[in-house]
Backbone and ligand atoms as CSV (ligand in chain L), in Angstrom:
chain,resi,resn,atom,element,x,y,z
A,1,UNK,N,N,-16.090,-8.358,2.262
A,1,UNK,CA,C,-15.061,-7.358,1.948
A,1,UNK,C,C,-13.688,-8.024,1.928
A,2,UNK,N,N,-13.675,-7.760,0.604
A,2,UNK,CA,C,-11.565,-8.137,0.616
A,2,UNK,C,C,-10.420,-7.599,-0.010
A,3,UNK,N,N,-9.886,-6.862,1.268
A,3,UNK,CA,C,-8.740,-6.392,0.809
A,3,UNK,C,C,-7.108,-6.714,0.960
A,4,UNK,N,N,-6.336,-6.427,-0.192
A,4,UNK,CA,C,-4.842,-6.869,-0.164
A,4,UNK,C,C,-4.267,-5.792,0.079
A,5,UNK,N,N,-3.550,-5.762,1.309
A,5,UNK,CA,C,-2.545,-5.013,2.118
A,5,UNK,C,C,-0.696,-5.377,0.821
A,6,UNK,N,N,-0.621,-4.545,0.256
A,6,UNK,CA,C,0.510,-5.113,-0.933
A,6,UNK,C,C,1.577,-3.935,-0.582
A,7,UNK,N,N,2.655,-5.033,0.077
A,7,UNK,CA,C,3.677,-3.452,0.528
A,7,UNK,C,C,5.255,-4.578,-0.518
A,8,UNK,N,N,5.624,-2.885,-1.092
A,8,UNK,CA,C,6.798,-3.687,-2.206
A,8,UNK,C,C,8.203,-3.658,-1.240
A,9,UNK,N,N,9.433,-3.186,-1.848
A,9,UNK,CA,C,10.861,-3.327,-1.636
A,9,UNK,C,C,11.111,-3.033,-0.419
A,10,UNK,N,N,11.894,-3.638,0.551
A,10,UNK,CA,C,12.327,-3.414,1.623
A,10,UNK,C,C,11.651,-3.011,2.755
A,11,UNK,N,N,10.175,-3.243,2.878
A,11,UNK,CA,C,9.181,-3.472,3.559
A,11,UNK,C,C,9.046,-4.536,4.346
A,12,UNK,N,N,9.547,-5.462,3.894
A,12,UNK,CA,C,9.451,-6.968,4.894
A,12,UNK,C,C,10.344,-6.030,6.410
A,13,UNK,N,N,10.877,-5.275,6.422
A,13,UNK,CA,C,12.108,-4.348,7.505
A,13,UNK,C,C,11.419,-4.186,8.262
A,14,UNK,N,N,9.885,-3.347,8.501
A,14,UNK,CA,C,9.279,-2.225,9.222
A,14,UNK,C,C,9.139,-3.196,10.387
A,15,UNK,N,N,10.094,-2.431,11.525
A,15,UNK,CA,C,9.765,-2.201,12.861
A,15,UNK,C,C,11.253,-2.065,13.101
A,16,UNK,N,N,12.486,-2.209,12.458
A,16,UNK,CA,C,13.701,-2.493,12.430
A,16,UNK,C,C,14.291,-1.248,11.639
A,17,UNK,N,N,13.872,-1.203,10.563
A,17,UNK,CA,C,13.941,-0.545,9.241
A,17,UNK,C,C,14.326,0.862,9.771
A,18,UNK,N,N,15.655,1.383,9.385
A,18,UNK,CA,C,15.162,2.676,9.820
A,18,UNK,C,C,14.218,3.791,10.680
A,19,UNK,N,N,14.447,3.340,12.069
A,19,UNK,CA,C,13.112,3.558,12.710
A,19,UNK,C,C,12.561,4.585,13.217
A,20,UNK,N,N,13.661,5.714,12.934
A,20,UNK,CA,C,13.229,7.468,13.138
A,20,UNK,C,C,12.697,7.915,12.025
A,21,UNK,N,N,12.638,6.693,10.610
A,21,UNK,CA,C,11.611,7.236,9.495
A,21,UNK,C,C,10.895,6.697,9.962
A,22,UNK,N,N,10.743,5.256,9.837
A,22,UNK,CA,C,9.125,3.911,9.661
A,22,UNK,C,C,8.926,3.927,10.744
A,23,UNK,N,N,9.447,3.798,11.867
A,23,UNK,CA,C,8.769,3.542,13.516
A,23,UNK,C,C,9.426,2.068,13.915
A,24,UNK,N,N,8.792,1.439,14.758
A,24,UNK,CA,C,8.905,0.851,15.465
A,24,UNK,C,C,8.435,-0.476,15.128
A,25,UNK,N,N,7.040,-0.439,14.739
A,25,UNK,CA,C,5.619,-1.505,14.247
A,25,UNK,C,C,6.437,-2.350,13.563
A,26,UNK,N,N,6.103,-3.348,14.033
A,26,UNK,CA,C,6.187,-4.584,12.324
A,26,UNK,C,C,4.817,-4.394,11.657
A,27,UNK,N,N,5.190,-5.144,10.472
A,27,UNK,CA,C,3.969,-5.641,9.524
A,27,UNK,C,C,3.201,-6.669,10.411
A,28,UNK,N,N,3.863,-7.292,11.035
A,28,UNK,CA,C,3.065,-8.447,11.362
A,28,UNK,C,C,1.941,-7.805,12.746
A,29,UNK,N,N,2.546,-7.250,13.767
A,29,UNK,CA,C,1.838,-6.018,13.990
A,29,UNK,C,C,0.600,-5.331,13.669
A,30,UNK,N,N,0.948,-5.070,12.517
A,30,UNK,CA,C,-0.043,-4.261,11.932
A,30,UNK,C,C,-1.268,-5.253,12.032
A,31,UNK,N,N,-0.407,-5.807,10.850
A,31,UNK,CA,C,-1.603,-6.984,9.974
A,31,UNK,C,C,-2.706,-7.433,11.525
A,32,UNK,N,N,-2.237,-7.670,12.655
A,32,UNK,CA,C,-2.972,-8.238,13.666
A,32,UNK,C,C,-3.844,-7.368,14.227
A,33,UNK,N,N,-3.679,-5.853,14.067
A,33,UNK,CA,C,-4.500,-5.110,14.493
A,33,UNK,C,C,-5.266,-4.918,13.625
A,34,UNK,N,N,-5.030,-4.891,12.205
A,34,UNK,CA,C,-6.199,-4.348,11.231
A,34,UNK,C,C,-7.300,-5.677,11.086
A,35,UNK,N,N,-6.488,-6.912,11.498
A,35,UNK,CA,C,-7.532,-8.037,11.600
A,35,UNK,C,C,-8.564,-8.001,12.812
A,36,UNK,N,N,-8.303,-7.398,14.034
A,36,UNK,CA,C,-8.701,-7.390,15.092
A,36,UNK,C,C,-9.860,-6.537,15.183
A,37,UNK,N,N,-9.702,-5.210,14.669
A,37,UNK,CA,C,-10.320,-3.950,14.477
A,37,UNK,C,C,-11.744,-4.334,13.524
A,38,UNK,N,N,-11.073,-4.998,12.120
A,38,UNK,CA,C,-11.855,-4.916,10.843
A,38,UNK,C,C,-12.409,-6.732,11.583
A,39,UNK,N,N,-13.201,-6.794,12.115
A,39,UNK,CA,C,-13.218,-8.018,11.838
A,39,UNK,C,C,-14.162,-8.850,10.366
A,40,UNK,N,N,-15.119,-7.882,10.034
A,40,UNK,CA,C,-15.632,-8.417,9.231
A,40,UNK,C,C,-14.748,-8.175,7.523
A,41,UNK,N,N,-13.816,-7.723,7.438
A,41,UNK,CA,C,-13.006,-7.144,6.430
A,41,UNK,C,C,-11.816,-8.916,6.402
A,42,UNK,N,N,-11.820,-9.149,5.342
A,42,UNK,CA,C,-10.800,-10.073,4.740
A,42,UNK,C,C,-9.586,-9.578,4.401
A,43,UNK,N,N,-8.323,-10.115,4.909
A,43,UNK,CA,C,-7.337,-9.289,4.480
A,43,UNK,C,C,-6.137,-9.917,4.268
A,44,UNK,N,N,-5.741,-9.998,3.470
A,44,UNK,CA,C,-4.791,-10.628,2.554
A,44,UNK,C,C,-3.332,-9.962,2.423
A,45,UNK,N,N,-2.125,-10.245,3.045
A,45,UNK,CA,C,-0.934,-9.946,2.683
A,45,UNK,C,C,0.266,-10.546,1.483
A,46,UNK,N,N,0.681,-9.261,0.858
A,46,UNK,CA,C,1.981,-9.870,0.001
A,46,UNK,C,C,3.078,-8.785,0.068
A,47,UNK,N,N,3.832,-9.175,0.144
A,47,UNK,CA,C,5.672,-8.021,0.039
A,47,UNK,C,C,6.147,-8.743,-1.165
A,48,UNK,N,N,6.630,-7.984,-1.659
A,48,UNK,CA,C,7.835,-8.442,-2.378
A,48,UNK,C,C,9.429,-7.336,-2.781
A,49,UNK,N,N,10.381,-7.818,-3.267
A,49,UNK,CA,C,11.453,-6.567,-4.027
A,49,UNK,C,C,10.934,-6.862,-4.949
A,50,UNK,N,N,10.358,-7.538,-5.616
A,50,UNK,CA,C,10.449,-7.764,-7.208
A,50,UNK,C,C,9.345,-6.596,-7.652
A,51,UNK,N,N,9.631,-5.789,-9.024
A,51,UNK,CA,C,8.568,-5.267,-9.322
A,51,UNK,C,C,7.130,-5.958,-9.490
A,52,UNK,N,N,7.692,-6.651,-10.399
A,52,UNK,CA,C,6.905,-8.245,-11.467
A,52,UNK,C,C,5.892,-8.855,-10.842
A,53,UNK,N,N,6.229,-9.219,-9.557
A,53,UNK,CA,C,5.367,-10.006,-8.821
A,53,UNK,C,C,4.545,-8.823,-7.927
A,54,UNK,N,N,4.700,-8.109,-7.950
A,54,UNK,CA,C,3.761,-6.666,-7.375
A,54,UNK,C,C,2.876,-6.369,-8.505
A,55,UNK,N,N,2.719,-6.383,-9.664
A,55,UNK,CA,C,1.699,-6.281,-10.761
A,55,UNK,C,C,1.326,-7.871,-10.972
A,56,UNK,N,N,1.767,-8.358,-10.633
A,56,UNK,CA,C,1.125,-9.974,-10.205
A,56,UNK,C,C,-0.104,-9.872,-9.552
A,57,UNK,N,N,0.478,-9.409,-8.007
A,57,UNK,CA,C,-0.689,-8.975,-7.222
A,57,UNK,C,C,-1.557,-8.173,-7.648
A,58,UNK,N,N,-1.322,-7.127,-8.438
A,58,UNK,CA,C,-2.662,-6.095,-8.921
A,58,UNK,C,C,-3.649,-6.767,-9.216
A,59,UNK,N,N,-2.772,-7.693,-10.809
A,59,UNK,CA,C,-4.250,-8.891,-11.497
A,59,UNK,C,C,-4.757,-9.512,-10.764
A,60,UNK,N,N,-3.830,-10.046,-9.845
A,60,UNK,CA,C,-4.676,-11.261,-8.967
A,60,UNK,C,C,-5.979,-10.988,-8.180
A,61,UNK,N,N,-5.513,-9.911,-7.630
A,61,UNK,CA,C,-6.723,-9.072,-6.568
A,61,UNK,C,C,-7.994,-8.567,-7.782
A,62,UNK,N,N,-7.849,-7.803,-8.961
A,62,UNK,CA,C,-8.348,-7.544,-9.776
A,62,UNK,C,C,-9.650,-8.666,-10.415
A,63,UNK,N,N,-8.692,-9.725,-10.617
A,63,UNK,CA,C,-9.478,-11.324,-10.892
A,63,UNK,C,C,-10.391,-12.136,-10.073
A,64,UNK,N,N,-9.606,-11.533,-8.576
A,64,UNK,CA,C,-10.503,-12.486,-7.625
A,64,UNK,C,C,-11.555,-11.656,-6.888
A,65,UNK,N,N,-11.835,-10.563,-7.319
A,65,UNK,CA,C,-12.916,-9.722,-6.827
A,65,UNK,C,C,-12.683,-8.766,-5.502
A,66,UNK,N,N,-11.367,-8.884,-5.444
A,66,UNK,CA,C,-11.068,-7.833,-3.973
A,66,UNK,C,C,-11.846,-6.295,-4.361
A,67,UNK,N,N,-12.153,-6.084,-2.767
A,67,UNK,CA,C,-12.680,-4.517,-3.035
A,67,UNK,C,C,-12.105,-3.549,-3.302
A,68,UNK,N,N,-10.589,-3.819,-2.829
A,68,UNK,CA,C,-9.504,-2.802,-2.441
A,68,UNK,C,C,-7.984,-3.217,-2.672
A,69,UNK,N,N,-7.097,-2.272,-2.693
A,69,UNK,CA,C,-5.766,-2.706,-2.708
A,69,UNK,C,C,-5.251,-1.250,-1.677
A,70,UNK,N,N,-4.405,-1.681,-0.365
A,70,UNK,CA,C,-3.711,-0.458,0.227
A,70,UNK,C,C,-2.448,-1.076,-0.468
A,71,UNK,N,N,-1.572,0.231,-1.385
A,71,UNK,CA,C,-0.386,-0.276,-2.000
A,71,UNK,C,C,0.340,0.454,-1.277
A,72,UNK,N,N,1.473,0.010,-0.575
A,72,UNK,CA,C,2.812,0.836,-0.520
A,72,UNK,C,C,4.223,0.264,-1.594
A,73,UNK,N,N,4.357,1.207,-2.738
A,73,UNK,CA,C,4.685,0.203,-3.641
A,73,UNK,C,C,6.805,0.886,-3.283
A,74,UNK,N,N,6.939,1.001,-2.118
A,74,UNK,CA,C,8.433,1.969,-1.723
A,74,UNK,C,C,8.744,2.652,-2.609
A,75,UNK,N,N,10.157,1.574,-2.843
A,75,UNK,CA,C,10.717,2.825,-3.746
A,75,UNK,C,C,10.293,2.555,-5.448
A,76,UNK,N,N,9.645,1.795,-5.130
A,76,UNK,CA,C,8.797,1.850,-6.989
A,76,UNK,C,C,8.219,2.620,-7.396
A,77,UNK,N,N,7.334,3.109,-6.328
A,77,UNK,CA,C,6.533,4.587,-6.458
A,77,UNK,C,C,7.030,5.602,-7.346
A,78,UNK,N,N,8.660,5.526,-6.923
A,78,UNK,CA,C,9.113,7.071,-7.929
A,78,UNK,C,C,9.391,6.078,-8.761
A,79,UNK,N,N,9.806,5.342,-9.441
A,79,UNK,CA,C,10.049,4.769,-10.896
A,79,UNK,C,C,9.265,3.781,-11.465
A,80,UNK,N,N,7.950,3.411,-11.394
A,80,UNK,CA,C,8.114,2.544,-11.709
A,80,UNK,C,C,6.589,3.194,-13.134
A,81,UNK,N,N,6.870,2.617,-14.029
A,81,UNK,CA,C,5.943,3.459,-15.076
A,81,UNK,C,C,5.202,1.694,-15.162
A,82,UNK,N,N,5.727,0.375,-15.386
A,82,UNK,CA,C,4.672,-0.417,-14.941
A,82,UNK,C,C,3.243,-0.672,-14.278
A,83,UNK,N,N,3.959,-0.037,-12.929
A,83,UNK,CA,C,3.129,-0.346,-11.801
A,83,UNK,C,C,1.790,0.981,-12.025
A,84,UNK,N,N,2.199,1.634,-12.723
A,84,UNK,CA,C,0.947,2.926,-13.145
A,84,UNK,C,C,0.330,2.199,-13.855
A,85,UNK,N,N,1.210,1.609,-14.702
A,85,UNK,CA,C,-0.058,1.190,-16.367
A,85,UNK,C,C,-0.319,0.052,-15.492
A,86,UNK,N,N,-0.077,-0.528,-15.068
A,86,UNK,CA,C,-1.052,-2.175,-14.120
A,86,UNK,C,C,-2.298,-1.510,-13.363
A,87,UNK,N,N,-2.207,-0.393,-12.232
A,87,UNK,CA,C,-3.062,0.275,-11.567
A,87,UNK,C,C,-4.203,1.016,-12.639
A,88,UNK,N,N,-3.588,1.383,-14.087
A,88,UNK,CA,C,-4.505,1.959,-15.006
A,88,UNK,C,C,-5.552,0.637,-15.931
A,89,UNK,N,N,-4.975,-0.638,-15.354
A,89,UNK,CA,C,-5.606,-1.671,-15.932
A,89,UNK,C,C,-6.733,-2.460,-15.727
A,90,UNK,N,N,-6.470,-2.175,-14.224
A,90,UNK,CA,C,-7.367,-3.223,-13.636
A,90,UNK,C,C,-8.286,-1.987,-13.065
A,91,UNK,N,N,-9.684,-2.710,-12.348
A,91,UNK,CA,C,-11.112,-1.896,-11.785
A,91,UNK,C,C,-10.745,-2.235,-10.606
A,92,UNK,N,N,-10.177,-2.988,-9.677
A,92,UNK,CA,C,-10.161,-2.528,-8.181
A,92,UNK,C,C,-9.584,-1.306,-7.432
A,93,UNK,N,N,-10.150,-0.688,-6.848
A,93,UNK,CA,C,-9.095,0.401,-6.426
A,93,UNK,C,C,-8.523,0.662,-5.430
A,94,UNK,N,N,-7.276,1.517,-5.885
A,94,UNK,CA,C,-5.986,1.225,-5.140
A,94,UNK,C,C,-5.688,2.543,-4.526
A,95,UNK,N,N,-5.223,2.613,-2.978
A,95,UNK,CA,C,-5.034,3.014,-2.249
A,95,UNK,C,C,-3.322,3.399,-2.254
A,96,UNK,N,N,-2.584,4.505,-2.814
A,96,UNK,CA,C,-1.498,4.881,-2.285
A,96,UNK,C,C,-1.184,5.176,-0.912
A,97,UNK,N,N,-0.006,4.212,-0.201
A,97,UNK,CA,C,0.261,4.700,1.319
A,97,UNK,C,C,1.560,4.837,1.211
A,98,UNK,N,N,2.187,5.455,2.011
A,98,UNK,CA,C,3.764,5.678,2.822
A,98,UNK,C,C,3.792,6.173,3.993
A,99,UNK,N,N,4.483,5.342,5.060
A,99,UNK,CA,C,4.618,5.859,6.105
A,99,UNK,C,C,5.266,7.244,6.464
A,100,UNK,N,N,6.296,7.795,5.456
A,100,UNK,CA,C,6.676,8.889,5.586
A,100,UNK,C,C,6.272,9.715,5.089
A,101,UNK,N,N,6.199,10.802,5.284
A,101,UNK,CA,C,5.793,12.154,4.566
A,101,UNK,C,C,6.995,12.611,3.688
A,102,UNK,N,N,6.230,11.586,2.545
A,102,UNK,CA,C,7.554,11.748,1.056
A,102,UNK,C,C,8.074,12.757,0.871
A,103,UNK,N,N,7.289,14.218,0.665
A,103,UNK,CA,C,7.190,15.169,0.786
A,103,UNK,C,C,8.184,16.555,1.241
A,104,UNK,N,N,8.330,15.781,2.322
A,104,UNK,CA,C,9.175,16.476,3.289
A,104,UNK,C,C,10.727,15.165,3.278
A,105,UNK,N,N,10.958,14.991,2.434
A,105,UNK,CA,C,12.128,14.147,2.315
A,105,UNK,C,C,13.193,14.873,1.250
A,106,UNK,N,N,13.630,13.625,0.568
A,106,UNK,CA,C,14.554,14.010,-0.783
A,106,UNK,C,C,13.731,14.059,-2.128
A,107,UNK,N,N,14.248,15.041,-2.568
A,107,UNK,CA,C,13.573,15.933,-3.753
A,107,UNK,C,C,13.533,14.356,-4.559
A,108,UNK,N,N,14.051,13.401,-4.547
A,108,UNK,CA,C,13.639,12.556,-5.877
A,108,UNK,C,C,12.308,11.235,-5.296
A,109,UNK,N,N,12.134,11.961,-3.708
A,109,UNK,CA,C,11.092,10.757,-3.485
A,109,UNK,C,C,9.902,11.779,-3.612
A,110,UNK,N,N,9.408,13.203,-3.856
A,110,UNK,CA,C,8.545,14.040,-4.198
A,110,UNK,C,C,7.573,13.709,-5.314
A,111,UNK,N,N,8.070,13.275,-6.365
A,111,UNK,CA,C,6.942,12.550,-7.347
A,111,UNK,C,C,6.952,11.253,-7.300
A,112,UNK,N,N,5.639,10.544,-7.253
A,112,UNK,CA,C,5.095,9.785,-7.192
A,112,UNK,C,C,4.327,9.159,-8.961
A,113,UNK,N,N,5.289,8.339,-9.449
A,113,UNK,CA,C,4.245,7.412,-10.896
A,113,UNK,C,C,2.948,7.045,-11.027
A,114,UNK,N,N,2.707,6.548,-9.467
A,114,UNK,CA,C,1.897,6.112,-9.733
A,114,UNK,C,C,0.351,6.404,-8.863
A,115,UNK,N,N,0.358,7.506,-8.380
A,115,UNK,CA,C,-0.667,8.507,-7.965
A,115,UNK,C,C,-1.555,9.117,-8.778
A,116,UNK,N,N,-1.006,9.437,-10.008
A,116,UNK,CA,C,-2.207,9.478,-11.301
A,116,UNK,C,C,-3.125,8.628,-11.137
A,117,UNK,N,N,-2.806,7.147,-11.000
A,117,UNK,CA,C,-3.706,5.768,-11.402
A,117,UNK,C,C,-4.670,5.693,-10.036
A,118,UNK,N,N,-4.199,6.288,-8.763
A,118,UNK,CA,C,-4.686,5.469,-7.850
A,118,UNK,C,C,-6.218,6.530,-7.060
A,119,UNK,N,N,-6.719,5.514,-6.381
A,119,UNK,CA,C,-8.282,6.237,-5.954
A,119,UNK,C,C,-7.638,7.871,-4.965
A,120,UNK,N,N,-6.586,7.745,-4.496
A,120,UNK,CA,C,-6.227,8.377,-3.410
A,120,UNK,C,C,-4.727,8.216,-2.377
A,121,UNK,N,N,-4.130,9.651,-2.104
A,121,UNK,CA,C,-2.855,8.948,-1.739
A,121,UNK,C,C,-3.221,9.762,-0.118
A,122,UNK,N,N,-2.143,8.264,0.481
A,122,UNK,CA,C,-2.150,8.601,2.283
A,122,UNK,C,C,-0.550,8.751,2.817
A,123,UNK,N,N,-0.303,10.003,2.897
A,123,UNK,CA,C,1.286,9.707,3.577
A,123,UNK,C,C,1.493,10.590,4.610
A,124,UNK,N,N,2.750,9.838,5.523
A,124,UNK,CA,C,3.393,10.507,6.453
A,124,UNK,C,C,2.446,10.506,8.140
A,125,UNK,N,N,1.974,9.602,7.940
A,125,UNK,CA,C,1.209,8.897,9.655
A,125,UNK,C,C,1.836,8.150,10.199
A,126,UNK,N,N,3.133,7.284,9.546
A,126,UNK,CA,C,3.830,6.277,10.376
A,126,UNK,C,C,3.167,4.906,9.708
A,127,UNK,N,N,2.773,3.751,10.290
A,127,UNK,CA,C,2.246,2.901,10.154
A,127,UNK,C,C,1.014,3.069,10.562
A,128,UNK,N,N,0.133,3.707,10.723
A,128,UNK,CA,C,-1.365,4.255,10.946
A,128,UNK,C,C,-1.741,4.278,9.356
A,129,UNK,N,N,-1.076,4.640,8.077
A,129,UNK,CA,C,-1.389,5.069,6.778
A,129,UNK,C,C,-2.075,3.605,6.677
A,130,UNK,N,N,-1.649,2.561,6.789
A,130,UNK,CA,C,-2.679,0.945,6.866
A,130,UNK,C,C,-4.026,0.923,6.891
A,131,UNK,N,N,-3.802,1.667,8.062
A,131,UNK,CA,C,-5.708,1.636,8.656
A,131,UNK,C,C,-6.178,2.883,7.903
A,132,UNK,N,N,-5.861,3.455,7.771
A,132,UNK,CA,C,-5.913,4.907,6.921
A,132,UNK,C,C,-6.480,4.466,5.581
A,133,UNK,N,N,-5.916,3.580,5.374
A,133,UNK,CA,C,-6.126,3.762,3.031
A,133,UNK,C,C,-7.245,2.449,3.669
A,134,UNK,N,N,-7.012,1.322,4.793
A,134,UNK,CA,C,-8.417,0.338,4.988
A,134,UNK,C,C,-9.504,1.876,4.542
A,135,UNK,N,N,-9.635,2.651,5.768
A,135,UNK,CA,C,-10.435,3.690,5.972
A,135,UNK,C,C,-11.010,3.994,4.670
A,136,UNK,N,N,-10.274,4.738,3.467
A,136,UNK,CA,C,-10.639,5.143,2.848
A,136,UNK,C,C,-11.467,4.389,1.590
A,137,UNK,N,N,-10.801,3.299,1.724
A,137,UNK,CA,C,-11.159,1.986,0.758
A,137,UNK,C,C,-12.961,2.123,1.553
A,138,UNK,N,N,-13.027,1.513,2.586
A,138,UNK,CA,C,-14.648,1.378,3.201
A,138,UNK,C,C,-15.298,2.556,2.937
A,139,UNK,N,N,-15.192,3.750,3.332
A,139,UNK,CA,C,-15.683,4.960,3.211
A,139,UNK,C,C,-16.031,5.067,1.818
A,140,UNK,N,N,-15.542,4.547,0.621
A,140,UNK,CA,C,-15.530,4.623,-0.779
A,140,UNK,C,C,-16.830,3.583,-1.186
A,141,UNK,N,N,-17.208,2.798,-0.765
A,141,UNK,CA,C,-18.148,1.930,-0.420
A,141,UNK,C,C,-19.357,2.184,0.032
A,142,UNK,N,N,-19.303,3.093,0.822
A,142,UNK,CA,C,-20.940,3.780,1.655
A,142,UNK,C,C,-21.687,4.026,0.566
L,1,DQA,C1,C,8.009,4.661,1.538
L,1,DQA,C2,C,8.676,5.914,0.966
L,1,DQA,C3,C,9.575,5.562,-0.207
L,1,DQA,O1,O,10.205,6.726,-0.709
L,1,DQA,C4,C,10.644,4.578,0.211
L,1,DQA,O2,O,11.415,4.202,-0.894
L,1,DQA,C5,C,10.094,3.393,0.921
L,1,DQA,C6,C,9.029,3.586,1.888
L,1,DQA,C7,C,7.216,4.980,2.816
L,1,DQA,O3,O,6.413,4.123,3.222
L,1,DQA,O4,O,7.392,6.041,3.430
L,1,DQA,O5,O,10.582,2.278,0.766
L,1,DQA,O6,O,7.102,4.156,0.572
């Protein structure tokens, strides 16, 4: 099993970041528990700001046979009409996450681009949405 944990813009932040939205957690954090937990699960990290190199990662994972993608793609999510048609391209499937409950925010973080394309969206758990879209990715598998 291999999955790419792919979190976009201003994500490298989380544990610092605004922390009465994102929390507390780092990524690095995370990443150590979902390795700890999953042990038989492969798991692969990338951040970036760049859009470009975030549909980089789609193909790449796409090419190299990953099972899964958990995307938190930030604030690309509401704009980015790319990152839909990349998710509409490739056969691995992709996991929408956000730690916040978009939802219950500002009216322009409410739609989501790229939730059409994806297997399933997870928001508003904090940094738990990680293990959450792992979750759903395996469960998709049974
Ligand atoms: C986010 C929500 C986005 O609206 C925001 O731009 C982010 C983080 C989240 O995880 O809650 O950067 O994707």
């Amino acid at each position: 099993m291999k999955i790419l944990i792919l979190n976009g813009p201003n994500l490298q932040r989380l544990g610092t970041r605004e922390p009465s939205v994102y929390g507390t957690t780092t990524m690095q954090e995370c990443l150590a528990a979902l390795a700890a937990q999953y042990s038989d699960v492969e798991f692969d990290y990338y951040q970036s700001h760049v859009e470009g190199h975030l549909i980089e990662q789609l193909y790449r994972a796409d090419e190299a046979g990953f099972d899964g993608v958990v995307l938190n793609a930030g604030a690309y999510t509401h704009t980015s009409i790319a990152l839909l048609d990349a998710i509409r391209a490739i056969a691995v499937p992709v996991v929408e996450v956000h730690l916040s409950n978009v939802h219950s925010r500002e009216p322009f973080r409410h739609h989501s681009m790229i939730s059409a394309a994806c297997a399933g969206v997870i928001c508003g758990f904090g940094i738990d949405v990680y293990r959450l879209g792992v979750e759903a990715l395996l469960g998709r598998m049974k």
